[in-house]
VODO-19368 format. One record per residue (C-alpha): x, y, z; residue number from 1; residue in one letter. Coordinates in steps of 0.25 Angstrom, whole numbers, plus 5000, padded with zeros to 4 digits. Layout:
REM VODO-19368
[[X; Y; Z]; NUM; "a"]
...
This chain:
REM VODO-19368
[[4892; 5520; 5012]; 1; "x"]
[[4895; 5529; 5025]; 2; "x"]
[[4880; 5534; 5024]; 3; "x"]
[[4874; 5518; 5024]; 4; "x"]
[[4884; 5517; 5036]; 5; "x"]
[[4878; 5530; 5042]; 6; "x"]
[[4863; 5525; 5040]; 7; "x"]
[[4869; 5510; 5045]; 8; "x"]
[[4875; 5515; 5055]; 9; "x"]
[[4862; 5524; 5060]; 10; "x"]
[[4851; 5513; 5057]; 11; "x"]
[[4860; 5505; 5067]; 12; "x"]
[[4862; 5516; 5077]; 13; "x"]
[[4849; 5516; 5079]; 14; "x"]
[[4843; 5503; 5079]; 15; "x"]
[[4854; 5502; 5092]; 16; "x"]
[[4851; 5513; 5097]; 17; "x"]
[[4837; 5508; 5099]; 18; "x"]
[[4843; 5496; 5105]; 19; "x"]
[[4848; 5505; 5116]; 20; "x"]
[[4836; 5510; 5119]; 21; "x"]
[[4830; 5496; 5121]; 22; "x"]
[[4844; 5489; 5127]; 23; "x"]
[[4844; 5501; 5139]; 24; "x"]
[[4827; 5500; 5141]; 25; "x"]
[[4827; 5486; 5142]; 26; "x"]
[[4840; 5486; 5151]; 27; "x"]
[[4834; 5496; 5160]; 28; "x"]
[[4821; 5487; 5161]; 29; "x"]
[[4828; 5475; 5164]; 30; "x"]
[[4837; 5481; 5174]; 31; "x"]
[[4823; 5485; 5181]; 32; "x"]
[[4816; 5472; 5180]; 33; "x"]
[[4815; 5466; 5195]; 34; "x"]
[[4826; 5458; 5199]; 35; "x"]
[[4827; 5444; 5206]; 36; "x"]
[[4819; 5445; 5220]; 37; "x"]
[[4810; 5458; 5215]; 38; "x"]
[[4798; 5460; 5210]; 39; "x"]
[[4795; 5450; 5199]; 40; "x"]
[[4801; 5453; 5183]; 41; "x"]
[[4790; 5454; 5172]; 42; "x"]
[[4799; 5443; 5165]; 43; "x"]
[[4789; 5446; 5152]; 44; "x"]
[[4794; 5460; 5152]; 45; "x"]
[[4808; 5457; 5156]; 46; "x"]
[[4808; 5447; 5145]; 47; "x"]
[[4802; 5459; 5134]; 48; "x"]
[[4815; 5466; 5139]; 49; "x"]
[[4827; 5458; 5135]; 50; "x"]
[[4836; 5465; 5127]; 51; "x"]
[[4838; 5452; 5117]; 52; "x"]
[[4823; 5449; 5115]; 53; "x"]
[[4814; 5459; 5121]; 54; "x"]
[[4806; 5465; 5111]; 55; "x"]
[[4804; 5481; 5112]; 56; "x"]
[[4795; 5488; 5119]; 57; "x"]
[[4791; 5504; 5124]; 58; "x"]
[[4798; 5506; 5135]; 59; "x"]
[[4784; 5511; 5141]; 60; "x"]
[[4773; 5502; 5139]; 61; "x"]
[[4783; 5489; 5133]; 62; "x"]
[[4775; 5487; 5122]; 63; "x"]
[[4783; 5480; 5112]; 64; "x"]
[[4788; 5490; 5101]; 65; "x"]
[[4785; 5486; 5086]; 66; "x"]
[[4794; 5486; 5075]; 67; "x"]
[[4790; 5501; 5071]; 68; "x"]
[[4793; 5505; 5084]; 69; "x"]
[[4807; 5501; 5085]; 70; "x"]
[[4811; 5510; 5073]; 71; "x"]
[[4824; 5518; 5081]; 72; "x"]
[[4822; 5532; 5081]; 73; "x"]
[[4811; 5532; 5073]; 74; "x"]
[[4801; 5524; 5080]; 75; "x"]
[[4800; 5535; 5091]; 76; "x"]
[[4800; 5545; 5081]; 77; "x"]
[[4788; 5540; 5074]; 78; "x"]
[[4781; 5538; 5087]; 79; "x"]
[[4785; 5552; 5093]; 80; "x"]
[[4792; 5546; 5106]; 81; "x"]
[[4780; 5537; 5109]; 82; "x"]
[[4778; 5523; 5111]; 83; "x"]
[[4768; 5518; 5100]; 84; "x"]
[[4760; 5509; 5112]; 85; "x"]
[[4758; 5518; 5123]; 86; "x"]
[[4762; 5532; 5119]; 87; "x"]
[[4771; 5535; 5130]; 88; "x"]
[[4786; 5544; 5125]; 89; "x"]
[[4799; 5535; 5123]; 90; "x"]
[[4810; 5542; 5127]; 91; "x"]
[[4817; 5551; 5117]; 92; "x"]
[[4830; 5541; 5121]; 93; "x"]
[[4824; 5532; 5112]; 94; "x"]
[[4828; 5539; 5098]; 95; "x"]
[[4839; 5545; 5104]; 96; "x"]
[[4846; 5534; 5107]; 97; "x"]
[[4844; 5529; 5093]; 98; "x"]
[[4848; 5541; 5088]; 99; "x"]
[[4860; 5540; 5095]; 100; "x"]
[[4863; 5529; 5093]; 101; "x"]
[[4863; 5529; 5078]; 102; "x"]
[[4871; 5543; 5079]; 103; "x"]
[[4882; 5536; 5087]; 104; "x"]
[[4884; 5526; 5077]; 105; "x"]
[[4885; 5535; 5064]; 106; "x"]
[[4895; 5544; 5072]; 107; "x"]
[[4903; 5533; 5075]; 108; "x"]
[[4904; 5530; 5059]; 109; "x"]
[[4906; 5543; 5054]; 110; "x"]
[[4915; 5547; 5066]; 111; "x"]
[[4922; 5533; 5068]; 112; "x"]
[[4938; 5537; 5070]; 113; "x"]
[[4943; 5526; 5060]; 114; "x"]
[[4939; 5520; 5047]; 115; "x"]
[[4930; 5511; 5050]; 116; "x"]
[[4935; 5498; 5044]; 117; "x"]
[[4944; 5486; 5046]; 118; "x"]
[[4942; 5483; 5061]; 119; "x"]
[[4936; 5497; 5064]; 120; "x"]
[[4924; 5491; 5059]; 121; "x"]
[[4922; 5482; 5069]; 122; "x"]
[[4926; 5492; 5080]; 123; "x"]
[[4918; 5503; 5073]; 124; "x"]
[[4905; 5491; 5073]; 125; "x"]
[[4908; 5488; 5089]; 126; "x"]
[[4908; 5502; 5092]; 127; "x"]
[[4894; 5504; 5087]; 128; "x"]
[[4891; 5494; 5097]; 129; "x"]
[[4896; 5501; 5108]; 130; "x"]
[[4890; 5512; 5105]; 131; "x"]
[[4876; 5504; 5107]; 132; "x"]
[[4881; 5500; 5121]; 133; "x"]
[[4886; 5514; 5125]; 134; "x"]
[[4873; 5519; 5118]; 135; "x"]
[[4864; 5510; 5129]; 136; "x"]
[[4874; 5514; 5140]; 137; "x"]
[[4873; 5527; 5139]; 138; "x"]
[[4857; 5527; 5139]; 139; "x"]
[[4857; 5518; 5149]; 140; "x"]
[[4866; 5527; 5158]; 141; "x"]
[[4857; 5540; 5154]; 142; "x"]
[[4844; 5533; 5157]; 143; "x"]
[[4848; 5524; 5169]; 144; "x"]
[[4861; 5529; 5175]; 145; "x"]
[[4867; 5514; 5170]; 146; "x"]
[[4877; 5507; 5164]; 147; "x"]
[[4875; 5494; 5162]; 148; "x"]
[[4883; 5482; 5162]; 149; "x"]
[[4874; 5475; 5154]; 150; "x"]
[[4877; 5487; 5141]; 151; "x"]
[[4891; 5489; 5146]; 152; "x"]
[[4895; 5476; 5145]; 153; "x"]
[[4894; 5474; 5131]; 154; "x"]
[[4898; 5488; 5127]; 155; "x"]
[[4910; 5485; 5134]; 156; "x"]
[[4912; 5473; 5126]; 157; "x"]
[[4909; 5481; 5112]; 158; "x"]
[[4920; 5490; 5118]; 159; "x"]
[[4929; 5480; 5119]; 160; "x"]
[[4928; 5473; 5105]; 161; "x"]
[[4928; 5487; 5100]; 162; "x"]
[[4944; 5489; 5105]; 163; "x"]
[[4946; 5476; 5105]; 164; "x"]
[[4946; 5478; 5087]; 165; "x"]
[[4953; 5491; 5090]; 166; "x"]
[[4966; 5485; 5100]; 167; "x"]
[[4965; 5473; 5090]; 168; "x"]
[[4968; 5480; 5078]; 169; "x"]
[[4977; 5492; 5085]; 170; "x"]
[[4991; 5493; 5081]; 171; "x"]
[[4995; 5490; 5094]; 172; "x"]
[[4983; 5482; 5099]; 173; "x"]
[[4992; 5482; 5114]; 174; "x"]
[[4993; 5499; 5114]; 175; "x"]
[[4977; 5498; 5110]; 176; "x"]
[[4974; 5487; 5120]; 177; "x"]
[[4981; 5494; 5133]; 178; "x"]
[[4974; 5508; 5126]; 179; "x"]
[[4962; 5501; 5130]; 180; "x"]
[[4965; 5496; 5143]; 181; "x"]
[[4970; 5511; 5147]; 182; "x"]
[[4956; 5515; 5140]; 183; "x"]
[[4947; 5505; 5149]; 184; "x"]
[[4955; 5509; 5162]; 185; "x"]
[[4954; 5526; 5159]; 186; "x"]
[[4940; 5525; 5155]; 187; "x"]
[[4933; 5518; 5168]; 188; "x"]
[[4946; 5518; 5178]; 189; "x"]
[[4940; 5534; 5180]; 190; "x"]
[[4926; 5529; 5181]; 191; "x"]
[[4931; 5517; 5191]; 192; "x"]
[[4939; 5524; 5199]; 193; "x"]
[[4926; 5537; 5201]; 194; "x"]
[[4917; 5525; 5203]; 195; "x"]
[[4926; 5519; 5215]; 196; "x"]
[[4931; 5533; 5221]; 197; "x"]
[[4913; 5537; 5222]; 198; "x"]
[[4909; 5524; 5223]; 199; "x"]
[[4899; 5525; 5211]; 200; "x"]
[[4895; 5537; 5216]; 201; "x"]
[[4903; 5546; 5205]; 202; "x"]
[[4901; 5536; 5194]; 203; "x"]
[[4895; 5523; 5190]; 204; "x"]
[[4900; 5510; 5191]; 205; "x"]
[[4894; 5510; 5173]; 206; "x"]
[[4902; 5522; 5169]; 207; "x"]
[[4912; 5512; 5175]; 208; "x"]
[[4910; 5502; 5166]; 209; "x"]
[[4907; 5512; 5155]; 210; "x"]
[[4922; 5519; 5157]; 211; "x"]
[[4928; 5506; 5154]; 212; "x"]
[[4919; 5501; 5143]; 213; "x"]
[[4922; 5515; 5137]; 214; "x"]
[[4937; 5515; 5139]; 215; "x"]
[[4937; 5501; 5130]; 216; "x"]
[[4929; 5509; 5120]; 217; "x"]
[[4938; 5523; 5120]; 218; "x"]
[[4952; 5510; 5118]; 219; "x"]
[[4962; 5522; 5123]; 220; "x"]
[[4966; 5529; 5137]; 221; "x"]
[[4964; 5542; 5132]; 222; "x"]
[[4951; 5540; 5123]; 223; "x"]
[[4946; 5535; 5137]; 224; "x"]
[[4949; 5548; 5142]; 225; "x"]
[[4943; 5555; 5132]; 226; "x"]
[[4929; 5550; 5133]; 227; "x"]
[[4931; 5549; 5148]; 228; "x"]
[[4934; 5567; 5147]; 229; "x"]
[[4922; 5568; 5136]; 230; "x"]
[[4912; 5560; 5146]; 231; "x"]
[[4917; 5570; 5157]; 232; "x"]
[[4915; 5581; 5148]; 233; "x"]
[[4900; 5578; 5142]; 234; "x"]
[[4895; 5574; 5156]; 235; "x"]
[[4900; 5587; 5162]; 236; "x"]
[[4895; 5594; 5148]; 237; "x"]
[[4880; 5588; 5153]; 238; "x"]
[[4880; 5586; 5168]; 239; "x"]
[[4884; 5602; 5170]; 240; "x"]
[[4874; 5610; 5163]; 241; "x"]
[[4864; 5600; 5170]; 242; "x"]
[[4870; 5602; 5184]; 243; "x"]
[[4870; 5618; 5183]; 244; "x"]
[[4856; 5619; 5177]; 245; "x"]
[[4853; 5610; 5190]; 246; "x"]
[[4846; 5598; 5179]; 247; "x"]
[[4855; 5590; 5187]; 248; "x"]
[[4859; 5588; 5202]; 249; "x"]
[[4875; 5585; 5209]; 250; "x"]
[[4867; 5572; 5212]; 251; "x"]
[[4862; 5569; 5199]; 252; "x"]
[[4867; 5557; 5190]; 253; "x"]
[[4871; 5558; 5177]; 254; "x"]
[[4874; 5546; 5169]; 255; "x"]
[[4891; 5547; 5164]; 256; "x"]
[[4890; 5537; 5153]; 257; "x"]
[[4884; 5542; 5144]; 258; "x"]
[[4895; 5552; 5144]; 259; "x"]
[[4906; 5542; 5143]; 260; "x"]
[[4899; 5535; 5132]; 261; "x"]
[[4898; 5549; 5124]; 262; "x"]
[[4912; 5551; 5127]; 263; "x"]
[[4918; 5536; 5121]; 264; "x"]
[[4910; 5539; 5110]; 265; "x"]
[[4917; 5552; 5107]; 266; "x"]
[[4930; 5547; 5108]; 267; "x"]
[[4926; 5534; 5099]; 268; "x"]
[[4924; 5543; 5090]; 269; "x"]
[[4931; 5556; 5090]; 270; "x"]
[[4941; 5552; 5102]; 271; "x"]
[[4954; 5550; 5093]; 272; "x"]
[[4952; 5565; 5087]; 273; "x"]
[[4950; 5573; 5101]; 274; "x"]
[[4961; 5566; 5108]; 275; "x"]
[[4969; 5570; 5094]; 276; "x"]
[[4965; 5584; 5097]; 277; "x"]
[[4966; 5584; 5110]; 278; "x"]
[[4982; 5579; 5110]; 279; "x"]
[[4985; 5589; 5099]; 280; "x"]
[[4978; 5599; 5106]; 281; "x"]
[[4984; 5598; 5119]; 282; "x"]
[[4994; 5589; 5120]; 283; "x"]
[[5002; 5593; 5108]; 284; "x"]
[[5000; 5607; 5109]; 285; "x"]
């Protein structure tokens, strides 16, 4: 039973992840498309890129994919990184996001902190769908410097069904909602407060907007906290080797959420077991 969830649980990873891949393309390409009083819109090609209808395409020459192309991970394996129509690379992002993707959700079964049953099922479901929307974000951010609202808002409202089940069913659903509302306010009140004192300069008005859609995720002050520390940590962890080996300038921009989205999805998952070690370890001693 747990293996046919595992290979369920993979197949669907990456069939989403490959939606990722074509959600944050087509966003990208929209977002680019001239605006009202500019050059005129190729309304054919604007229309080939709706999110809802649009067929896919190569991101190259937007020749329209067939069916045997569209295979997650395999396809580009089979094709060795190439498109089938005018031969030129797709980008390794393609696979790895799959692979990813699927990944994220088969760890989030095996390493999921409760028995997943009763209403953690439908908590368990919703946080599969978050991990889609984290999953576009952080590509989003990695590839464009972006955040956007249009991938933000409705992750935020997955975030909210998600600890909307776990107040509902907590044994004091008042102590869990004002948890939550202390969790909102520690994880973007930091990132609003930076934002205001450098006036965007330090960080981004999305990480913003991410810090709070996170915070509703992590549903506790001091879980907030905790992936706040470990984004910090990872980011340093990266952006120092690269600043000494001089890969990187003082001036140079390096996306934050995807750290914070790395850090969420370690304290979704093992949070509850470091901050039990970390109070017996330190504050108990």
């Amino acid at each position: 039973m747990m293996l046919m969830i595992i290979v369920i649980l993979a197949v669907v990873g990456l069939c989403l992840g490959s939606f990722v891949n074509a959600l944050v393309w087509r966003m990208h390409e929209q977002a680019a498309q001239p605006g009202k009083g500019k050059k005129k819109t190729d309304k054919a090609y604007a229309k080939r890129l709706s999110i809802m209808t649009g067929k896919s395409m190569c991101p190259h020459c937007h020749h329209e994919l067939a069916p045997k192309d569209l295979v997650p991970l395999f396809s580009w394996l089979g094709l060795r990184g190439k498109c089938r129509y005018c031969s030129k690379p797709i980008s390794v992002q393609y696979p790895l996001v799959e692979l990813a993707t699927a990944l994220l959700f088969i760890a989030s079964y095996i390493w999921w902190p409760y028995d997943i049953h009763s209403f953690q099922v439908g908590i368990f479901v919703w946080w599969l769908i978050l991990l889609v929307g984290l999953m576009a974000l952080a590509v989003y951010d990695l590839r464009w410097l972006l955040l956007p609202n249009r991938i933000l808002y409705p992750s935020a409202v997955a975030a909210f069904v998600m600890t909307l089940i776990a107040i509902i069913n907590a044994a004091s659903p008042l102590k869990a909602l004002l948890n939550a509302i202390l969790a909102v306010a520690v994880g973007g009140g930091l990132f609003y407060v930076l934002f205001q004192l450098s006036k965007g300069k330090w960080i981004g008005g999305g990480d913003v907007k991410l810090g709070w859609l996170l915070g509703l995720a992590a549903a506790t002050p001091a879980r907030s906290v905790l992936f706040i520390f470990l984004a910090a940590l990872g980011g340093s962890l990266v952006s120092i080797p690269l600043l000494t080996s001089k890969r990187l300038g003082r001036s140079s921009l390096i996306p934050f959420g995807p750290f914070l989205i790395a850090g969420l999805i370690i304290v979704q998952l093992f949070g509850g077991d470091i901050l039990h070690w970390y109070q017996h370890t330190f504050i108990n001693y």
